[in-house]
TIVO-2410 file (N, C-alpha, C; in nm, 3 decimals):
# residues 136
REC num residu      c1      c2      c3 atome chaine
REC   1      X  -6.700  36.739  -3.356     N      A
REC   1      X  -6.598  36.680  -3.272    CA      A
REC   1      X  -6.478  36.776  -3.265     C      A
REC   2      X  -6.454  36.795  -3.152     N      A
REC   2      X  -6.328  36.884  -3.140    CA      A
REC   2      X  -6.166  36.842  -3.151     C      A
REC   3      X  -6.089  36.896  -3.285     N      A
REC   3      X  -5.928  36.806  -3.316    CA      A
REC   3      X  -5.900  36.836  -3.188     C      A
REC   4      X  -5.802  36.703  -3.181     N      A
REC   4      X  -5.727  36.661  -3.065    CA      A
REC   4      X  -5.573  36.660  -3.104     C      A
REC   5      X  -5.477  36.642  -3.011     N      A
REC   5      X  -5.353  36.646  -3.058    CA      A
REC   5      X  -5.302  36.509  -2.994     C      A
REC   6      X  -5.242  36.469  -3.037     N      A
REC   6      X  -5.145  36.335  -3.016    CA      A
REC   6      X  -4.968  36.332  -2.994     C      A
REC   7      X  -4.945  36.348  -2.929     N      A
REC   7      X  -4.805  36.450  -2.962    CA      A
REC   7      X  -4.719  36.264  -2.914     C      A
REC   8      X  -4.650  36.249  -2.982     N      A
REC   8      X  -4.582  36.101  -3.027    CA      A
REC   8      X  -4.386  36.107  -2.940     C      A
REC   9      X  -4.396  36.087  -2.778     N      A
REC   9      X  -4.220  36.083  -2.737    CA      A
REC   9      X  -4.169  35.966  -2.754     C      A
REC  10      X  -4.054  35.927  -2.743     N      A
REC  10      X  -3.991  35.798  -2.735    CA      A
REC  10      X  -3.936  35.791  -2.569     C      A
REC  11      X  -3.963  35.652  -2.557     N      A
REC  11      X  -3.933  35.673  -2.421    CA      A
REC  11      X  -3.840  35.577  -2.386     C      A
REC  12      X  -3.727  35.583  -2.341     N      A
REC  12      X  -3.630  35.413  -2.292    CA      A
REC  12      X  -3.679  35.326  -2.183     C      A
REC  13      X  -3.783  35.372  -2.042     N      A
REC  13      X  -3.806  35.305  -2.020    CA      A
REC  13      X  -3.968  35.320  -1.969     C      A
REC  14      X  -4.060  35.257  -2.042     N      A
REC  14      X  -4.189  35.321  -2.043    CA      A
REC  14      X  -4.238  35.289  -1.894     C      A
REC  15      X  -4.241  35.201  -1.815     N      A
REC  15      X  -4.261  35.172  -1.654    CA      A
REC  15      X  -4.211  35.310  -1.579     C      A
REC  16      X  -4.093  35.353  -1.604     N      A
REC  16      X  -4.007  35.474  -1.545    CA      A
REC  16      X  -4.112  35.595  -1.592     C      A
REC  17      X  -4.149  35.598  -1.763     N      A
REC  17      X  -4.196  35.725  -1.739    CA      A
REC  17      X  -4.353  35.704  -1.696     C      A
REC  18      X  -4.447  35.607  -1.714     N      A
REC  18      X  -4.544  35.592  -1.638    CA      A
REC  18      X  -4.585  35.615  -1.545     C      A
REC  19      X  -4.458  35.562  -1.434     N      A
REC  19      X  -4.501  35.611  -1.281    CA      A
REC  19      X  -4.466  35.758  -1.283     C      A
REC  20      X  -4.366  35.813  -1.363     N      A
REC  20      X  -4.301  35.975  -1.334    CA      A
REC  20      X  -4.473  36.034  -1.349     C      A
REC  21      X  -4.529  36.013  -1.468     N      A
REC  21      X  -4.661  36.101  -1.510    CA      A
REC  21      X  -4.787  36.055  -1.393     C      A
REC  22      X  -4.800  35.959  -1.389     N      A
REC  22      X  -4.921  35.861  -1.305    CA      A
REC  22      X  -4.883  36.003  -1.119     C      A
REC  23      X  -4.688  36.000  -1.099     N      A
REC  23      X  -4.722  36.080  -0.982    CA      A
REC  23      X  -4.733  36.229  -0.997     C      A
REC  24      X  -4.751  36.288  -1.105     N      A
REC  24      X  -4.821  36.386  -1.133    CA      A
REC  24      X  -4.934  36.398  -1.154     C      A
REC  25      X  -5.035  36.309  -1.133     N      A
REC  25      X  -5.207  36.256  -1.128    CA      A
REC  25      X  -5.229  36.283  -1.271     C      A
REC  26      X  -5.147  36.231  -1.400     N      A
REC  26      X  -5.220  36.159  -1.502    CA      A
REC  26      X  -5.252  36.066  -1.496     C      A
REC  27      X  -5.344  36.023  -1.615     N      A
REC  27      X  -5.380  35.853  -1.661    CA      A
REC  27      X  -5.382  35.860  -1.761     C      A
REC  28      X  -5.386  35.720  -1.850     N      A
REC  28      X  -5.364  35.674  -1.935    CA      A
REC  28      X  -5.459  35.596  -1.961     C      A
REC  29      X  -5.505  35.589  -2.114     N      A
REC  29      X  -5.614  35.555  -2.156    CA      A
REC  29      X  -5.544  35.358  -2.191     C      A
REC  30      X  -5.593  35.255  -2.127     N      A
REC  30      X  -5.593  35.172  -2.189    CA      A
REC  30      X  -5.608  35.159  -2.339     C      A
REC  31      X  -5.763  35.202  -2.375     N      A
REC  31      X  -5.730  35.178  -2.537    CA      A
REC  31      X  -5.647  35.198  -2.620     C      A
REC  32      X  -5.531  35.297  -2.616     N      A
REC  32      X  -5.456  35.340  -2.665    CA      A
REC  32      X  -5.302  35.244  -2.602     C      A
REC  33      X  -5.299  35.203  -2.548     N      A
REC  33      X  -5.177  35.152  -2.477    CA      A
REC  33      X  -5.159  35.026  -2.466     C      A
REC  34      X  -5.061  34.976  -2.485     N      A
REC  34      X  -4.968  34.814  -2.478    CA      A
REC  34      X  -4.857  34.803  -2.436     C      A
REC  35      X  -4.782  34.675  -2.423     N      A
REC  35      X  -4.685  34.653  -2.365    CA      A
REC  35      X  -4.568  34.771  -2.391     C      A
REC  36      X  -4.568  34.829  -2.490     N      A
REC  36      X  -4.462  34.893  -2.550    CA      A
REC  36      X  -4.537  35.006  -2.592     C      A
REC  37      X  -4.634  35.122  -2.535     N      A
REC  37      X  -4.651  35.219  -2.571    CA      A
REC  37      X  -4.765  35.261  -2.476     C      A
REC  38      X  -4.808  35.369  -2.392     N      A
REC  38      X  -4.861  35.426  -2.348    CA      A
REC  38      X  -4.951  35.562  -2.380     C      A
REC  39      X  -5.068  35.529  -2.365     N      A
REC  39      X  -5.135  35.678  -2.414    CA      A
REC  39      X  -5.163  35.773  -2.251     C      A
REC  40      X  -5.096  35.842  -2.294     N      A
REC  40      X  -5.101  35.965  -2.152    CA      A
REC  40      X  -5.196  36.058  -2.162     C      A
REC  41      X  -5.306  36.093  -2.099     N      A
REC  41      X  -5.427  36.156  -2.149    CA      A
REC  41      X  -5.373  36.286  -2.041     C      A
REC  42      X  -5.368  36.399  -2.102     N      A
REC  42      X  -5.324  36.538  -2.044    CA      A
REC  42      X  -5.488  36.614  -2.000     C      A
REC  43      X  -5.592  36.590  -2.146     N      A
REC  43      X  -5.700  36.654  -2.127    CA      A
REC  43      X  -5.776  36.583  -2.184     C      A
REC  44      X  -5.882  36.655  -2.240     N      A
REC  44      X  -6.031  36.586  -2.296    CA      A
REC  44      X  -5.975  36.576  -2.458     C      A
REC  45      X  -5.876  36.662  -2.527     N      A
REC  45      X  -5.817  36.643  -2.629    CA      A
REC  45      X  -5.682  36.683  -2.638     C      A
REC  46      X  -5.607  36.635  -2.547     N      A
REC  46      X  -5.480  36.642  -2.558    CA      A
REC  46      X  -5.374  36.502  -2.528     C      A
REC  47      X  -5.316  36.440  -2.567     N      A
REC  47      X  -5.250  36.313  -2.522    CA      A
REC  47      X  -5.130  36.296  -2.602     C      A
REC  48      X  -5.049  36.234  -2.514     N      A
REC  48      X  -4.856  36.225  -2.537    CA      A
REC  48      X  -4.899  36.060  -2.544     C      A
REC  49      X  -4.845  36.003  -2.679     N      A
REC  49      X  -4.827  35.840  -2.647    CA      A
REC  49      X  -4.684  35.806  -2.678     C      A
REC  50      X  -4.654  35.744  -2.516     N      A
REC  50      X  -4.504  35.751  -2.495    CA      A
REC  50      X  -4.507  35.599  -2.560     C      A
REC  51      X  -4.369  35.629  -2.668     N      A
REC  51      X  -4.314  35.503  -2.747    CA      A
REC  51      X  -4.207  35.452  -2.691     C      A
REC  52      X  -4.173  35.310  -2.681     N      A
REC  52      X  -4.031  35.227  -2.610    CA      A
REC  52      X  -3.969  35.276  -2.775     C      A
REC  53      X  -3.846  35.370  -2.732     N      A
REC  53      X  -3.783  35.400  -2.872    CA      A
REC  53      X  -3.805  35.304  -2.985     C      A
REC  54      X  -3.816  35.158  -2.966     N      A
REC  54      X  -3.797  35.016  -3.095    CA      A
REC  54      X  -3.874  35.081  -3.184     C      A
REC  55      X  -4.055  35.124  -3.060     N      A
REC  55      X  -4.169  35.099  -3.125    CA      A
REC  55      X  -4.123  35.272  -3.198     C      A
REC  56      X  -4.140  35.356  -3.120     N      A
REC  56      X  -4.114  35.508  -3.180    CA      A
REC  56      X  -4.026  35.466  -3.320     C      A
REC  57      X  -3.922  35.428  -3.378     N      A
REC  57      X  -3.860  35.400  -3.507    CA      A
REC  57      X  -3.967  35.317  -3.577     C      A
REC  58      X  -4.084  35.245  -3.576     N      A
REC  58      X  -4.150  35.226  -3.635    CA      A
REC  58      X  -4.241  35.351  -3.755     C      A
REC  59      X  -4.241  35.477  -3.667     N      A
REC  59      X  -4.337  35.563  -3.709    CA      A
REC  59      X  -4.219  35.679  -3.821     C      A
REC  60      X  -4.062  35.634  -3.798     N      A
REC  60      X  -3.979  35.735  -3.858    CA      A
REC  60      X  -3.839  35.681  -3.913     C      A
REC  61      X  -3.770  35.721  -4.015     N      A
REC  61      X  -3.694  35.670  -4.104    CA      A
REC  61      X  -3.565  35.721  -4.017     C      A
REC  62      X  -3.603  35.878  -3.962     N      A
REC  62      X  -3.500  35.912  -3.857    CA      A
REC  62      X  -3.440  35.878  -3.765     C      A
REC  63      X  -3.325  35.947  -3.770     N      A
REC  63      X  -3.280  35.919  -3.594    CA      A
REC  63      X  -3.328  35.975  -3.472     C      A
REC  64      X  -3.377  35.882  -3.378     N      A
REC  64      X  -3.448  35.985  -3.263    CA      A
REC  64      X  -3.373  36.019  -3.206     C      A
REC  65      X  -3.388  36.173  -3.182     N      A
REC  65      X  -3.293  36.262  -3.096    CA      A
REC  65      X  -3.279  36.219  -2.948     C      A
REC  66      X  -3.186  36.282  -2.903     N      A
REC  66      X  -3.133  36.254  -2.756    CA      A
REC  66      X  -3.141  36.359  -2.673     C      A
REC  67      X  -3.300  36.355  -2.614     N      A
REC  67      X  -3.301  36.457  -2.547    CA      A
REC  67      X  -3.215  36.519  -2.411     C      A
REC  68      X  -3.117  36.435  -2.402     N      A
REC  68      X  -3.031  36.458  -2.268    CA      A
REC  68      X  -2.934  36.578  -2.330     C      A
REC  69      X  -2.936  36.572  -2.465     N      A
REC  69      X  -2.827  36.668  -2.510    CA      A
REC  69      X  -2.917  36.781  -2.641     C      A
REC  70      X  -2.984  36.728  -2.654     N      A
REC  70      X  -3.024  36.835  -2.810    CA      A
REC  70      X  -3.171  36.833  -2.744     C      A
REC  71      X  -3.277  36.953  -2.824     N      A
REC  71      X  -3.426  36.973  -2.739    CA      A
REC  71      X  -3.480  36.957  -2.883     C      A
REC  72      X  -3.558  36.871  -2.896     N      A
REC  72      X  -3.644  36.822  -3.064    CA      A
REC  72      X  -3.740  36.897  -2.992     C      A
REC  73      X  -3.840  36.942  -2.866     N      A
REC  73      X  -3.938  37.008  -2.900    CA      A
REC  73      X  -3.945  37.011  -2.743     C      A
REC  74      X  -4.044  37.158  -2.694     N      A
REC  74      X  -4.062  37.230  -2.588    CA      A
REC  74      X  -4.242  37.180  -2.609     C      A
REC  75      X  -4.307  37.129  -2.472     N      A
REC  75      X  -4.395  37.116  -2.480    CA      A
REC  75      X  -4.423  37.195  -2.350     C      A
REC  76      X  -4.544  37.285  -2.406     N      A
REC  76      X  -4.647  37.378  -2.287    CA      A
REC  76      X  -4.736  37.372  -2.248     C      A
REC  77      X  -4.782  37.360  -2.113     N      A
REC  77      X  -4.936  37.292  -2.057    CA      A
REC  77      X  -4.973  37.433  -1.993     C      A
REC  78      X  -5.078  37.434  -1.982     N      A
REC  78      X  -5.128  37.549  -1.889    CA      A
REC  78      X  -5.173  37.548  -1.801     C      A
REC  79      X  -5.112  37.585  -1.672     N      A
REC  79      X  -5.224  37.580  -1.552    CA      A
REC  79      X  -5.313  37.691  -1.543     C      A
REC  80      X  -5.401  37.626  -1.435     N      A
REC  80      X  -5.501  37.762  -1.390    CA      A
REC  80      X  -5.484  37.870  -1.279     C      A
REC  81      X  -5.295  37.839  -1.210     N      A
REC  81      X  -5.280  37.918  -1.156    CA      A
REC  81      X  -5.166  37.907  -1.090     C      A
REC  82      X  -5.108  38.013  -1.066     N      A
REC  82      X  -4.943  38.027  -1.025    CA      A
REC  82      X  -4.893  37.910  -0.934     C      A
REC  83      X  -4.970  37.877  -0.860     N      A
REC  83      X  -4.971  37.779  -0.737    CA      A
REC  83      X  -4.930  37.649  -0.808     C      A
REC  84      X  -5.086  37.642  -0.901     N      A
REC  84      X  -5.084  37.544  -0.925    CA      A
REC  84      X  -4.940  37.465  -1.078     C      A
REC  85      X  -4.891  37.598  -1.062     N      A
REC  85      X  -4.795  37.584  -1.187    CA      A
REC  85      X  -4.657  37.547  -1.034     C      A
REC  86      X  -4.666  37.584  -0.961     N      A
REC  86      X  -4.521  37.547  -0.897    CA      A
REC  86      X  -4.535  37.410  -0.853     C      A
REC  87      X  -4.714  37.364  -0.791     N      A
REC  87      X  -4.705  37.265  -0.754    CA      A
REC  87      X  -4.669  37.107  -0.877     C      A
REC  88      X  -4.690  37.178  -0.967     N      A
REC  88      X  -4.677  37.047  -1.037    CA      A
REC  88      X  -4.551  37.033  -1.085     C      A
REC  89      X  -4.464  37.137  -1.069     N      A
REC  89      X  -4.328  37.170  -1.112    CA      A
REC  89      X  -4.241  37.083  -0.988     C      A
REC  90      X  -4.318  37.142  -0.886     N      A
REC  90      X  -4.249  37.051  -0.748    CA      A
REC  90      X  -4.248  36.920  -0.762     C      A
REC  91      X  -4.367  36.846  -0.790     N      A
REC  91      X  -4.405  36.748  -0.783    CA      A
REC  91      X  -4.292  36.653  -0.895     C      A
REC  92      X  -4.290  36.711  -1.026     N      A
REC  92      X  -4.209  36.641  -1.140    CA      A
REC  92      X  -4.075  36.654  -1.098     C      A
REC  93      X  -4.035  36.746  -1.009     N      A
REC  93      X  -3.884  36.774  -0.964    CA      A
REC  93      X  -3.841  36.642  -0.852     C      A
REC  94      X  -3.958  36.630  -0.782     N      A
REC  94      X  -3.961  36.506  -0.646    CA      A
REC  94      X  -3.984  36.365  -0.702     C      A
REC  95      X  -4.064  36.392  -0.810     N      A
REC  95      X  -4.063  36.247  -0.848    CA      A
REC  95      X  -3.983  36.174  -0.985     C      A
REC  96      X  -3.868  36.228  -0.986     N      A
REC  96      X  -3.757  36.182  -1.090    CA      A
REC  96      X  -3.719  36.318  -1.234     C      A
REC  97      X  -3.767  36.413  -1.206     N      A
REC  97      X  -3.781  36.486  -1.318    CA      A
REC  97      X  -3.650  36.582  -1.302     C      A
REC  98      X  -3.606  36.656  -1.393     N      A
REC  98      X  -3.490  36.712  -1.351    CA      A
REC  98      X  -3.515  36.864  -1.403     C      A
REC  99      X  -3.432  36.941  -1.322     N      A
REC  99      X  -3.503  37.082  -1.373    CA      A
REC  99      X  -3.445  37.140  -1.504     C      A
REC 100      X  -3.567  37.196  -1.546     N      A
REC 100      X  -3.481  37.265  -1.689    CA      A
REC 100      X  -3.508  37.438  -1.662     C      A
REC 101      X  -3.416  37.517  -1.697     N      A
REC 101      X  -3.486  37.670  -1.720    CA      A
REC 101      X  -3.510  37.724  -1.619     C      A
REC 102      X  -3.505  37.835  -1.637     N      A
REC 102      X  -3.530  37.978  -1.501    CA      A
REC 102      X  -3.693  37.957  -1.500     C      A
REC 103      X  -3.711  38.022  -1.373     N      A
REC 103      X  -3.893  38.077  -1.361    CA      A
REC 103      X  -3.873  38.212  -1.431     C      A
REC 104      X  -4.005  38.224  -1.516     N      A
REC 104      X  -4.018  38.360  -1.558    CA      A
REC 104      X  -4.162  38.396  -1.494     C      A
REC 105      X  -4.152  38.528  -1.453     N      A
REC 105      X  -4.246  38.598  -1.403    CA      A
REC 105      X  -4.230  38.692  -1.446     C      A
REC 106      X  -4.367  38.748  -1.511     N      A
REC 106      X  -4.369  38.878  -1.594    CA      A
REC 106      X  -4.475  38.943  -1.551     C      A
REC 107      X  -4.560  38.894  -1.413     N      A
REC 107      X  -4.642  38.945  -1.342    CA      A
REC 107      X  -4.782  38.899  -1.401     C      A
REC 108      X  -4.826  38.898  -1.523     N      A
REC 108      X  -4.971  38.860  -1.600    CA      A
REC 108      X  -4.944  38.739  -1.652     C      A
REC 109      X  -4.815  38.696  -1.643     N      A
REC 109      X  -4.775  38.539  -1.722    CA      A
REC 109      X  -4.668  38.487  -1.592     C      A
REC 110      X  -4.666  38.339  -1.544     N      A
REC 110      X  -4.575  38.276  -1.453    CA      A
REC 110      X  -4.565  38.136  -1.508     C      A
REC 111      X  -4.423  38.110  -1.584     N      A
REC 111      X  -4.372  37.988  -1.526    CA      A
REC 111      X  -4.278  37.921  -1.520     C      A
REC 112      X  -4.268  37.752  -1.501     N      A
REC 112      X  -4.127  37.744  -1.485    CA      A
REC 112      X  -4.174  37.614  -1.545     C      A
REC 113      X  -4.018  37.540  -1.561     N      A
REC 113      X  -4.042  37.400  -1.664    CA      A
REC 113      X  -3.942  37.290  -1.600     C      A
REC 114      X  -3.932  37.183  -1.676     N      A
REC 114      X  -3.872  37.091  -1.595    CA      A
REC 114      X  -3.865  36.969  -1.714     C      A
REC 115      X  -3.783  36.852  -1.731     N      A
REC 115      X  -3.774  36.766  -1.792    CA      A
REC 115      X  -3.794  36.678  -1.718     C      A
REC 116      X  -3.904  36.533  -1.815     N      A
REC 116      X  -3.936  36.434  -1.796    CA      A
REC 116      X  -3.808  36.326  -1.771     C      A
REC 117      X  -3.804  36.169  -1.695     N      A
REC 117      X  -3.707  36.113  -1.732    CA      A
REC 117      X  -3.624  36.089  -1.802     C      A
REC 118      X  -3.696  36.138  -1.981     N      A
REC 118      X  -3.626  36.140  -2.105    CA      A
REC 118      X  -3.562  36.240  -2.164     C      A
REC 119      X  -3.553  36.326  -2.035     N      A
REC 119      X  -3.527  36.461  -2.057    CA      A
REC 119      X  -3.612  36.549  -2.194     C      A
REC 120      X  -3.733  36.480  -2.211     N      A
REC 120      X  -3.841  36.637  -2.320    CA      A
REC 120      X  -3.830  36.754  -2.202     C      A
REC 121      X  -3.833  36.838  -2.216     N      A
REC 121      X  -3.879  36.995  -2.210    CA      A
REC 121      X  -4.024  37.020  -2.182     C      A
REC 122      X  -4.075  37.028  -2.067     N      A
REC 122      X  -4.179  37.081  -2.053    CA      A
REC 122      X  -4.230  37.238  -1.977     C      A
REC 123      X  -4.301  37.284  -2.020     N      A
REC 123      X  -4.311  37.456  -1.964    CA      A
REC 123      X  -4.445  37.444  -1.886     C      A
REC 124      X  -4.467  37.469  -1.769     N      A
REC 124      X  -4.623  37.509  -1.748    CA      A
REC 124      X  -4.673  37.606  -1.680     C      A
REC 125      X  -4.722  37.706  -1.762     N      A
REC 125      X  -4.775  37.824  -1.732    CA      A
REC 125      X  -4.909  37.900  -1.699     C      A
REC 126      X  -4.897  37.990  -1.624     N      A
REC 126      X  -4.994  38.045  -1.606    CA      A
REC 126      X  -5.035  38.181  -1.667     C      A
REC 127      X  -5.136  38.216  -1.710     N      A
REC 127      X  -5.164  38.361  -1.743    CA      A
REC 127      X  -5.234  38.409  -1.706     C      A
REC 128      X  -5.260  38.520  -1.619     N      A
REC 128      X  -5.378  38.631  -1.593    CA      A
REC 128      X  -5.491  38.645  -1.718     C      A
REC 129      X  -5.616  38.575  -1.680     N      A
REC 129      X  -5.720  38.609  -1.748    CA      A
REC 129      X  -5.722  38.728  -1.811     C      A
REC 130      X  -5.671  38.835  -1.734     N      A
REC 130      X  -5.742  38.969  -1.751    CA      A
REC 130      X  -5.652  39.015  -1.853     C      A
REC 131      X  -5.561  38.974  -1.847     N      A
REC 131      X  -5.431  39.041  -1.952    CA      A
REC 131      X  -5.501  38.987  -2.096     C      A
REC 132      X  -5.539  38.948  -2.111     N      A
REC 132      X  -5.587  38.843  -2.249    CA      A
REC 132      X  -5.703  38.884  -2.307     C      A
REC 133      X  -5.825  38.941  -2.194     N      A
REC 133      X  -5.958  38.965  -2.235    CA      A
REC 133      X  -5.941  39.096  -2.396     C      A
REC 134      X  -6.020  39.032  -2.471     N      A
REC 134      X  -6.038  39.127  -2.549    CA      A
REC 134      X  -5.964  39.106  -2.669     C      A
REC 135      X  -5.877  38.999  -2.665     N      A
REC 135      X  -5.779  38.979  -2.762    CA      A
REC 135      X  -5.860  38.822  -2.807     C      A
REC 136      X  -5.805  38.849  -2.997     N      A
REC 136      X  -5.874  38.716  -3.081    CA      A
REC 136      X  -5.932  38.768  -3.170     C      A
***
């Protein structure tokens, strides 16, 4: 079985960030999800389960950060291609997302990022196959 990652946000209003991800053509796995928490399936082993902050303080003694002002963590997706890295950048920008960060283009690597309603940090990039071959 191949590890999977679970990566755990808090969210203030989980309906708000639902539709934000749903109009970027994710889904969400029912099994994983209830009134107060959402499992966001990114890939075949990758998934964000967005917490209504109450439930997120269940899992931590901490204070959850405020991503409008401080960045607890940069999350990076990869597309399969420059295009497809602007289009989804467009898309999170049109449908409530707010921009974060310059585009970087380094010619074998492209991308640009943008924050969710809750303002997380997201990057999604592309890399030239060819730049990579041979490396590992």
């Amino acid at each position: 079985m191949p590890q999977m990652i679970f990566v755990n946000l808090p969210v203030k209003d989980l309906e708000t960030t639902k539709g934000f991800f749903g109009k970027l053509g994710y889904s969400f796995n029912p099994q994983f999800s209830d009134d107060h928490t959402a499992c966001l399936v990114i890939s075949d082993t990758i998934f964000a389960m967005l917490l209504e902050e109450p439930r997120f303080k269940d899992f931590t003694k901490k204070e959850i950060a405020d991503a409008s002002t401080t960045t607890e963590v940069i999350l990076a997706l990869s597309a399969d291609s420059r295009e497809k890295v602007d289009e989804l950048v467009e898309t999170a920008l049109a449908s409530g997302g707010h921009p974060s960060g310059e585009t970087q283009d380094l010619g074998f690597m492209y991308g640009r990022s943008f924050q969710d309603p809750d303002h997380h940090n997201w990057e999604v990039v592309w890399m030239d196959p060819s730049a990579v071959k041979g490396q590992g």
